[in-house]
VOGU-3710 file (C-alpha; in Angstrom, 3 decimals, decimal comma):
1> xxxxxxxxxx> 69,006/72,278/160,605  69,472/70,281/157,341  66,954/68,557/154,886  67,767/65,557/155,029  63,937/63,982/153,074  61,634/65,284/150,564  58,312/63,615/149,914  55,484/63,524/147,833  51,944/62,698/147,946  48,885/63,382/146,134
11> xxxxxxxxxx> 45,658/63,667/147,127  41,932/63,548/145,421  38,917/65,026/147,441  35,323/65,572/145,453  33,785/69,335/145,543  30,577/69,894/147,476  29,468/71,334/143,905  31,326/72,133/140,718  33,520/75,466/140,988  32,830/77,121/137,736
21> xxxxxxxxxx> 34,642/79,856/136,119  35,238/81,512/133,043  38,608/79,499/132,429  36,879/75,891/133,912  34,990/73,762/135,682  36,312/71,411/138,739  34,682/68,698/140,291  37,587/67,658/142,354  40,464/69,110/144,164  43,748/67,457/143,230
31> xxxxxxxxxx> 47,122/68,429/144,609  50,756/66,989/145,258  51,363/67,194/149,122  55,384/67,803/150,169  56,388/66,608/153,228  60,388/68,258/154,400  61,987/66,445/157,488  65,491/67,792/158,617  68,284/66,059/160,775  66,594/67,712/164,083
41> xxxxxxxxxx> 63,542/65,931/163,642  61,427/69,121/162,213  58,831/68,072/159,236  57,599/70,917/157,559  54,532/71,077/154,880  53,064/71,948/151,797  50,559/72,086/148,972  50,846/71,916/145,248  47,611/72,050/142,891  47,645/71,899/139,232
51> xxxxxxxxxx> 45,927/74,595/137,410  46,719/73,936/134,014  44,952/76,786/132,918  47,010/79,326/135,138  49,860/78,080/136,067  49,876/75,609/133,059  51,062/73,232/136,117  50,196/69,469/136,075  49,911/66,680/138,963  52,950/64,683/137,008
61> xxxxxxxxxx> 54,882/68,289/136,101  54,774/69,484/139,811  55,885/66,203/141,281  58,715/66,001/138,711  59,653/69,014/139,476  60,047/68,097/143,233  61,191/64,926/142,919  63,692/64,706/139,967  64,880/68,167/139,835  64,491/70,105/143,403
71> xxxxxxxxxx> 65,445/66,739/146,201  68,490/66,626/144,045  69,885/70,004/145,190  68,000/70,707/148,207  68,739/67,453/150,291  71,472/68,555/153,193  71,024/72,069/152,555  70,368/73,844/155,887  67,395/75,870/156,128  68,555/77,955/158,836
81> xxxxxxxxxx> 70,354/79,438/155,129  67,296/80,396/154,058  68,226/82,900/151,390  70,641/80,209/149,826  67,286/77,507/149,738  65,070/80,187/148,271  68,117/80,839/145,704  67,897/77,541/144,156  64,115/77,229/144,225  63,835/80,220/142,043
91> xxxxxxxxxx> 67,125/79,354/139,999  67,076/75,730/139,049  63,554/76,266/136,822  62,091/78,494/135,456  58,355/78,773/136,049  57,187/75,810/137,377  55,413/78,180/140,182  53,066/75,412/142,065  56,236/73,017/142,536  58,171/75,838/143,912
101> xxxxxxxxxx> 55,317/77,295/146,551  54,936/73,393/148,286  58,520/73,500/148,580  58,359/77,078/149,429  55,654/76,303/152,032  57,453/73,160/153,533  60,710/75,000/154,156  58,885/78,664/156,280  57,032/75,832/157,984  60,005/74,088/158,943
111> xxxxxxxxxx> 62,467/77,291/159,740  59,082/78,938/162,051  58,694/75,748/164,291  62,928/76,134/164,736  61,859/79,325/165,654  58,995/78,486/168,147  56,831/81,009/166,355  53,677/80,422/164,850  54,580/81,562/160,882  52,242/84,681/160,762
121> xxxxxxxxxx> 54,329/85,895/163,790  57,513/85,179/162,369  56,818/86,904/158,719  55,628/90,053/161,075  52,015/89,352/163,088  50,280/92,307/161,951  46,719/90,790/162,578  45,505/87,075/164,119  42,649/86,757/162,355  40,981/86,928/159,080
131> xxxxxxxxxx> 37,415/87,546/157,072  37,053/85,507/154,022  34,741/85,752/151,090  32,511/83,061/149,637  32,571/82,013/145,963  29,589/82,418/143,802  30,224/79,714/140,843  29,109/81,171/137,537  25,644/79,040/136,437  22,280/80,156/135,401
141> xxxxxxxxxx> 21,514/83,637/137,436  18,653/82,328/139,307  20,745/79,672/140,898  23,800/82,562/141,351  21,087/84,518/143,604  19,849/81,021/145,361  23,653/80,379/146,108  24,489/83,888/146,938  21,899/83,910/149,544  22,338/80,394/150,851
151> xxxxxxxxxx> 26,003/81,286/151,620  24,947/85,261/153,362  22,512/82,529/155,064  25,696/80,832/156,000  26,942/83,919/157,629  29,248/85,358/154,595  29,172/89,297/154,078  31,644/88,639/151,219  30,808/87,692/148,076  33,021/86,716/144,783
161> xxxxxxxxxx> 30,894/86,324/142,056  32,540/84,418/138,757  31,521/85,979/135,447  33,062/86,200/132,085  31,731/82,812/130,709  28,840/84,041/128,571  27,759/87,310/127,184  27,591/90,623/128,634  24,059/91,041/129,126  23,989/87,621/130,881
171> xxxxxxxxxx> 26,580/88,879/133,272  24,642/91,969/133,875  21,247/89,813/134,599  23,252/87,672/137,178  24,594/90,433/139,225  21,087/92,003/139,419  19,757/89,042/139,785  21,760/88,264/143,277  21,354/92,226/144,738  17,694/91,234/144,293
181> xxxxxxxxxx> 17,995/87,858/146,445  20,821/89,673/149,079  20,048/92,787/149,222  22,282/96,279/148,897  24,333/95,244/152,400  26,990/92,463/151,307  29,630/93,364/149,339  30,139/92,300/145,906  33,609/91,568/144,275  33,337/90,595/140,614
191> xxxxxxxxxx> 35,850/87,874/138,899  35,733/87,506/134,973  38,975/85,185/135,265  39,892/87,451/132,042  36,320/86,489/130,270  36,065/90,341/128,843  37,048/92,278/126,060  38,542/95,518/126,729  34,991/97,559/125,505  32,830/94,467/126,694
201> xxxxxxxxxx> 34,857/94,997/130,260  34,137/98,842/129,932  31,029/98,459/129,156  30,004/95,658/131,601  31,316/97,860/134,745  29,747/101,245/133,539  26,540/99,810/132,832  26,784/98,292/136,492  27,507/101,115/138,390  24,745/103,194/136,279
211> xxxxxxxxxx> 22,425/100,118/137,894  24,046/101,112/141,447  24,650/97,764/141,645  27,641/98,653/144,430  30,151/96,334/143,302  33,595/96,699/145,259  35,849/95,405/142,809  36,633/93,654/139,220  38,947/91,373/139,151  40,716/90,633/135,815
221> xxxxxxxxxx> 38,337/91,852/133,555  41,082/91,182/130,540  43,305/88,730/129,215  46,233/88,181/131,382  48,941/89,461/128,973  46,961/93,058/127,665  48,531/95,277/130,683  47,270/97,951/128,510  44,065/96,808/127,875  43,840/96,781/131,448
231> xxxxxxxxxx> 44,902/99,877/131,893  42,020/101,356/129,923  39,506/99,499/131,983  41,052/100,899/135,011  41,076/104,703/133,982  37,741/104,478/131,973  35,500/102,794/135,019  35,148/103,977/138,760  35,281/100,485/140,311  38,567/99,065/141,496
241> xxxxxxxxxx> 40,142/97,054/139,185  42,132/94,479/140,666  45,359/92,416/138,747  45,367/88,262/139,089  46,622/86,428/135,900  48,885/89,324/135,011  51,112/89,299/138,527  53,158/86,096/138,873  56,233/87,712/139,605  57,726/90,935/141,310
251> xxxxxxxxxx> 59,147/91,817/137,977  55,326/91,455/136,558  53,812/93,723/139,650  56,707/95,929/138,931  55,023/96,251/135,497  51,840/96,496/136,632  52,595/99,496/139,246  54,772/101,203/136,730  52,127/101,769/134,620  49,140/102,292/136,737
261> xxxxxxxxxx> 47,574/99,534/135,263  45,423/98,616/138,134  44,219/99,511/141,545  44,524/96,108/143,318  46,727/93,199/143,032  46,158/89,537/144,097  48,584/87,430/145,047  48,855/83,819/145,207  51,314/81,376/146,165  51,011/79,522/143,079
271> xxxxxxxxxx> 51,560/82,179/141,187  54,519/83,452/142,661  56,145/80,430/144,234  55,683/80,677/147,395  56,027/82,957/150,594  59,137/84,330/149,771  57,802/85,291/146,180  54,885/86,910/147,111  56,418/89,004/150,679  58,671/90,748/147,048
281> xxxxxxxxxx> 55,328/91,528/145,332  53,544/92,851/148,604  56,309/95,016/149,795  56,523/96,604/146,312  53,044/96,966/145,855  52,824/98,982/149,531  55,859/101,239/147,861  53,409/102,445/145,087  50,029/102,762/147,531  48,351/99,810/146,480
291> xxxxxxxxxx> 47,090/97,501/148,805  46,465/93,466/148,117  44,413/90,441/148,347  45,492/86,825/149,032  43,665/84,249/147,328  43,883/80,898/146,478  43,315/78,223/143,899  41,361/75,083/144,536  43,169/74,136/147,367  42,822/72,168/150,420
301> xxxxxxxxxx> 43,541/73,305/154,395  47,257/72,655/154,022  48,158/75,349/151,138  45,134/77,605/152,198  47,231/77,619/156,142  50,359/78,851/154,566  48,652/81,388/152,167  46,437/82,916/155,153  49,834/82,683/157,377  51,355/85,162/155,017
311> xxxxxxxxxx> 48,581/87,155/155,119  47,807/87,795/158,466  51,517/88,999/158,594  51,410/91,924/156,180  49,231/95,284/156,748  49,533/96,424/152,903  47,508/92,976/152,605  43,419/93,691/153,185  41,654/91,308/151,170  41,350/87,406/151,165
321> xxxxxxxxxx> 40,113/84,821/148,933  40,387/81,537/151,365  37,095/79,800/150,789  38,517/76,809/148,840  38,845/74,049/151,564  34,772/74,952/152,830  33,975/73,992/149,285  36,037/69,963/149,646  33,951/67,082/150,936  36,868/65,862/153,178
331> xxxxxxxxxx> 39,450/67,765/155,651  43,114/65,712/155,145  44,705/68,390/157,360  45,080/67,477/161,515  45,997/70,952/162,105  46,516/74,505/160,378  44,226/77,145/160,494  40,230/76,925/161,882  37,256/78,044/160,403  34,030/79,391/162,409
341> xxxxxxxxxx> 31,795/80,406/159,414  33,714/83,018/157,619  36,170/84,179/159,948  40,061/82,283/160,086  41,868/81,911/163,281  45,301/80,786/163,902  47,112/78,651/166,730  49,676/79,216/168,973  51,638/75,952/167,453  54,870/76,867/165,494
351> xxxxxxxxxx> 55,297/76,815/162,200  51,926/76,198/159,820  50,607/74,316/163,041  50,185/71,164/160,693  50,150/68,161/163,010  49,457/65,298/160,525  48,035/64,465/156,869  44,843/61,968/157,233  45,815/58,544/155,289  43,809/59,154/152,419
361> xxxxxxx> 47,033/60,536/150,748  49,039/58,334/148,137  52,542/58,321/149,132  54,404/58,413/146,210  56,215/54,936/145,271  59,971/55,381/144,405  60,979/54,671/141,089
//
């Protein structure tokens, strides 16, 4: 089973409402769709979304990528090599970690539906379903709590609340502010997208759980780079403390373990590249007792499928972030996973179970 095209589309959908963080605001989901056909007839996909702020990927940089440098050397390579196709993703650039997930993505999609196997399955089919949280955008804190409670309302017990945008004290009067509206019942993760100091993050979390405020998590309190900044805000607080912007790589949650720097790790596709990436970090991180969530950027169904694929395959992995495509306007996807409020469910088709992309796409002209 050979490649024998590579694709490229890209796709615009408008946000329900504005996704605010510490690092940005986004009013629109934008990503670079790869479509992988081989000589048998198989087409495989994936999902590419620039975060320039994370990944410091763009729409034009992850298309180049694809296009210019990847078709290149992938076209007639057989997938049923898969080491060999993995090889060159990760060799031929460095970074470039959104490029490298779609074609990541595309190519486990293809090489599961050779298989007959739905891609969880394949990658190990530890569970076939999955609970995902609900983003809080951070805003004023009376419109946190509305939100908050509109999405409990919506039949959410998880909650990710964005903070790290303003001061401290602000922070503070937003998570009170939402335990007021929701009550002591749903859980609480907290995600400062690396908006704290090292004392400010110290302080923030102490001062919360002196408030019983019952908050499950913090997630990046700290810049990405300040693993022992991190460190301190892990040993100094009671709350897990959970690594995002510092774990691209294995050799990064390597660093991360090593020094104890955190109790959690999240792992995303775009971060690490793809499937093959992130089953590395996983696998390490179950060698040193620490288990992991799989989250997402701003994505739409098609990335979101593969990400929650891997997922539901691993048993170190206990947490998920996959809210993104109940926050889009529009579903492009025929296919993939299913939603029923905040539970994901998978089908029995092989592969990502992608059928078809809806034509609001772009194909990419040729130059």
């Amino acid at each position: 089973m050979r490649i024998q095209e590579i694709e490229t589309y890209t796709v615009k959908i408008p946000l329900k409402k504005p996704f605010k963080t510490a690092l940005r605001t986004v009013i629109e989901a934008e990503s670079v769709y790869v479509k992988v056909t081989t000589d048998n007839g198989i087409s495989g996909y994936g999902e590419a979304p620039p975060t320039h702020v994370i990944t410091g990927d763009s729409l034009h940089s992850i298309d180049y990528a694809i296009n210019q440098v990847y078709k290149p050397l992938l076209i007639g390579k057989s997938i049923d090599q898969l080491e060999e196709v993995m090889q060159i993703l990760q060799q031929a650039m460095i970074r470039n970690t959104s490029a490298k997930a779609a074609l990541d993505m595309a190519v486990y999609d293809c090489f599961a539906q050779q298989t007959g196997l739905p891609l969880y399955k394949l990658l190990g089919g530890y569970r076939d379903e999955l609970e995902t949280d609900y983003t809080v955008s951070v805003n004023e804190p009376s419109e946190m709590a509305d939100d908050a409670q509109q999405y409990i309302e919506d039949g959410f017990n998880l909650l990710k609340i964005k903070v790290g945008k303003d001061e401290i004290a602000k922070d503070i009067e937003r998570i009170k502010a939402i335990r007021e509206k929701v009550g002591d019942q749903p859980t609480i993760r907290l995600d400062a997208n690396q908006g704290w100091s090292v004392k400010e993050a110290i302080y923030a979390i102490r001062k919360m759980e002196d408030l019983n405020l019952n908050i499950e998590l913090v997630e990046q309190p700290v810049k990405y780079h300040d693993l022992k900044g991190l460190k301190q805000v892990t040993e100094q607080t009671e709350t897990l403390i959970m690594a995002d912007e510092a774990v691209f790589t294995s050799i990064d949650a390597r660093r991360v373990l090593e020094m104890g720097a955190a109790d959690l790790i999240n792992i995303k596709l775009m971060k690490a590249g793809g499937i093959h990436e992130a089953l590395k970090i996983n696998r390490l991180a179950e060698a040193f007792g620490v288990s992991c969530m799989v989250g997402s950027m701003i994505e739409t169904k098609l990335g979101i499928s593969a990400a929650a694929h891997f997922a539901a395959s691993q048993p170190n992995i206990t947490r998920f972030d996959f809210d993104a495509p109940l926050m889009l306007k529009e579903d492009l996807i025929n296919g993939g996973v299913t939603y029923e409020r905040n539970h994901i469910y998978f089908s029995k088709d092989a592969g990502l179970g992608i059928h078809s992309i809806h034509e609001q796409s772009s194909k990419r002209e040729e130059q």
